[in-house]
C-alpha positions as CSV (number, residue, x, y, z in Angstrom):
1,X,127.6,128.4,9.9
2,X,127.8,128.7,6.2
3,X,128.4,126.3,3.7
4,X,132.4,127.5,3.9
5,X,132.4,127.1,7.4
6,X,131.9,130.7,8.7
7,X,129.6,132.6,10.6
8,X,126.1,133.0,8.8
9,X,125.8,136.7,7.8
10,X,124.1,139.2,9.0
11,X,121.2,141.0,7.7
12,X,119.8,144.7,9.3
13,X,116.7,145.7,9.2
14,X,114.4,149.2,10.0
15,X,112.5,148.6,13.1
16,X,109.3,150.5,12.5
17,X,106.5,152.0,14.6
18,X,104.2,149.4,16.2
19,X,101.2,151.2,14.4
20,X,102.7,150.6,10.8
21,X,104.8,147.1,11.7
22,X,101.4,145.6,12.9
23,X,99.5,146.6,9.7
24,X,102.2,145.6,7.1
25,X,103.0,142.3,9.5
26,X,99.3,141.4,9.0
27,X,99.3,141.9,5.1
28,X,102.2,139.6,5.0
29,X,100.6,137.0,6.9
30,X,97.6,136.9,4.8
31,X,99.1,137.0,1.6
32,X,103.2,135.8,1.6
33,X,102.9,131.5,0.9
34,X,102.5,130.7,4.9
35,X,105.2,127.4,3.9
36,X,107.7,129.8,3.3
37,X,106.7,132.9,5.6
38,X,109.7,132.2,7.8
39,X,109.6,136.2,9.1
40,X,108.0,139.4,10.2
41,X,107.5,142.2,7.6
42,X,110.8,143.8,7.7
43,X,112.5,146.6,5.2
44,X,116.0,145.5,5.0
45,X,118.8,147.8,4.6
46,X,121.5,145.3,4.2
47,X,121.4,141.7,3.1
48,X,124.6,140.3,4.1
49,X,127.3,141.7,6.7
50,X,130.6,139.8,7.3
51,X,129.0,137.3,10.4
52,X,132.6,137.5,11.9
53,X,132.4,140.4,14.2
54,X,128.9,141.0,15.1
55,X,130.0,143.3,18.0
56,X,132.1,145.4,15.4
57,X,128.8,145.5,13.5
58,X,126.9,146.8,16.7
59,X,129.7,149.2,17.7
60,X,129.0,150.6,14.2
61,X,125.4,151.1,14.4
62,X,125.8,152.7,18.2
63,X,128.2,154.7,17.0
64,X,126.4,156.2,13.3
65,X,123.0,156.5,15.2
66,X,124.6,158.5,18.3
67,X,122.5,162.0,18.3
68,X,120.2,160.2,14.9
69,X,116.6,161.4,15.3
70,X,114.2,159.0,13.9
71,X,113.4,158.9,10.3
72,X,109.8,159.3,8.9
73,X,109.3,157.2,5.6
74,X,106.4,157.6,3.0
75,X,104.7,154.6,1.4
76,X,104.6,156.1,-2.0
77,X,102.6,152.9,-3.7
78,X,103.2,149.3,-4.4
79,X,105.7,147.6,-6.5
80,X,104.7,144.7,-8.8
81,X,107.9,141.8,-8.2
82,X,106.4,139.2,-11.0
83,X,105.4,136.7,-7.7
84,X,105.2,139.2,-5.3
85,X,103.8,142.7,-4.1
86,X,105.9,145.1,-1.7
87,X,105.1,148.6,-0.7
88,X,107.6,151.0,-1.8
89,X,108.9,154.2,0.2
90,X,110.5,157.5,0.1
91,X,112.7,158.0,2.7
92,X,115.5,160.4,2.5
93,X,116.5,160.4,6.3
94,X,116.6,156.3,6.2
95,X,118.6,156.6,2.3
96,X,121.2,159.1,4.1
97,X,122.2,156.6,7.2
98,X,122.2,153.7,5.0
99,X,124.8,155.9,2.6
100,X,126.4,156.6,6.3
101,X,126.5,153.0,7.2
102,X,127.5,151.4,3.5
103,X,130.7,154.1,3.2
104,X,132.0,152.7,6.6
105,X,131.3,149.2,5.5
106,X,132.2,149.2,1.9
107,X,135.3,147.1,1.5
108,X,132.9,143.9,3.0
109,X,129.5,144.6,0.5
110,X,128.5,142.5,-1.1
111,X,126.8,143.3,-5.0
112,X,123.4,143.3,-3.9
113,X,123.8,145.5,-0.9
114,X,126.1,147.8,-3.4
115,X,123.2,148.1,-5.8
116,X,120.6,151.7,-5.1
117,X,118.8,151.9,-2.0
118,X,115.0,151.1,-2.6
119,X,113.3,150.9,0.4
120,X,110.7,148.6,0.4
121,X,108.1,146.1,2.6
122,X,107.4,142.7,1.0
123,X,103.8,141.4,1.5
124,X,103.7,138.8,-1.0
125,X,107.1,137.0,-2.7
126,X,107.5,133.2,-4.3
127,X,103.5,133.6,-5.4
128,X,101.6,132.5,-8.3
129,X,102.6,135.3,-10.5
130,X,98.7,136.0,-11.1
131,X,97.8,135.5,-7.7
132,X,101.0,138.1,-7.5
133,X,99.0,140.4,-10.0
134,X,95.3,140.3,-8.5
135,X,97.1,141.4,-5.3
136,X,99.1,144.0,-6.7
137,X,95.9,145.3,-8.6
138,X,93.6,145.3,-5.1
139,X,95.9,147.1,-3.1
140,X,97.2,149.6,-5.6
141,X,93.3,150.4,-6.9
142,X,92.7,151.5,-3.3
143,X,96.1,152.4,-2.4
144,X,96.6,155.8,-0.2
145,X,100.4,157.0,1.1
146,X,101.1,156.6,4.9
147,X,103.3,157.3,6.8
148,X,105.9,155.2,8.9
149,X,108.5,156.1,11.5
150,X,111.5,154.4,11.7
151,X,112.2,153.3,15.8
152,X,115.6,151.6,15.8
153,X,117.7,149.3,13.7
154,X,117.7,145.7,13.7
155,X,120.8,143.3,13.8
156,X,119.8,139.3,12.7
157,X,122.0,136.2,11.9
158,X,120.9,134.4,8.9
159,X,119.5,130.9,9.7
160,X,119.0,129.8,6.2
161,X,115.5,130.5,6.3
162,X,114.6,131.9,9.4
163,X,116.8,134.7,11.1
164,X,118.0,134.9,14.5
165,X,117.4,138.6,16.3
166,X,121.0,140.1,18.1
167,X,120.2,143.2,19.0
168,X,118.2,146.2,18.8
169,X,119.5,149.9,18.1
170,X,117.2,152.5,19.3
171,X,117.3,156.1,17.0
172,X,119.0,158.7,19.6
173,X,116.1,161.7,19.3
């Protein structure tokens, strides 16, 4: 529940190929603050969905991802976020079903989830901001693009902290 007595909201997520979840999983292990690493490495799509209907929500993603071949994403480099180090991605498939999904949900968005799509992986977040910037320095000095495929989509309640999975939503190809 919320602090106004709702549902807690829901977040989605890219489910990502076990190759390229286990190696950002593992750099956010070794360098997010482990007191506050309440999650796996996840790119998020959106940050907060009305909690009310969750099966609306799910009807939704079954219904936009219906004949949706997986997306490939690019790790283009690494962004600096002052206490924190994410990997950064180009991924035009992933942008275009996100577009998709935020038409059909755009009278319940809230301003961050309104804001440009930048698709990124958080490694490191609520850091000493020069431990923040030695990181950011190793891993962009020997930084080379990957690639990533997108699997499915990933429905979560909000726990305030940690998240609770609902479901899984596989890409249709």
């Amino acid at each position: 529940m919320t602090e106004r007595g709702g549902p807690a909201p829901l977040i989605l997520t890219l489910g990502m190929d076990a190759g390229s979840f286990s190696r950002l999983d593992a750099l956010r292990r070794a360098h997010f603050p482990a007191e506050r690493n309440f999650l796996p490495a996840h790119l998020t799509l959106f940050h907060h969905l009305p909690g009310e209907d969750p099966a609306g929500i799910a009807a939704a993603l079954r219904d936009v991802l219906a004949g949706r071949a997986r997306p490939p994403l690019r790790a283009t480099g690494l962004r600096f976020l002052g206490k924190g180090v994410a990997y950064a991605f180009d991924a035009p498939g992933l942008a275009e079903l996100r577009a998709a999904l935020a038409a059909r949900w755009a009278g319940c968005l809230t301003p961050q989830d309104r804001q440009p799509f930048r698709p990124h992986v958080t490694i490191q977040n609520k850091a000493d901001p020069a431990e923040a910037r030695a990181l950011f320095e190793r891993l962009e000095a020997g930084f080379e693009p990957f690639q990533v495929m997108g699997e499915s989509l990933l429905l979560w309640r909000y726990l305030g902290g940690p998240w609770q999975r609902l479901g899984e939503f596989p890409f249709q190809d």
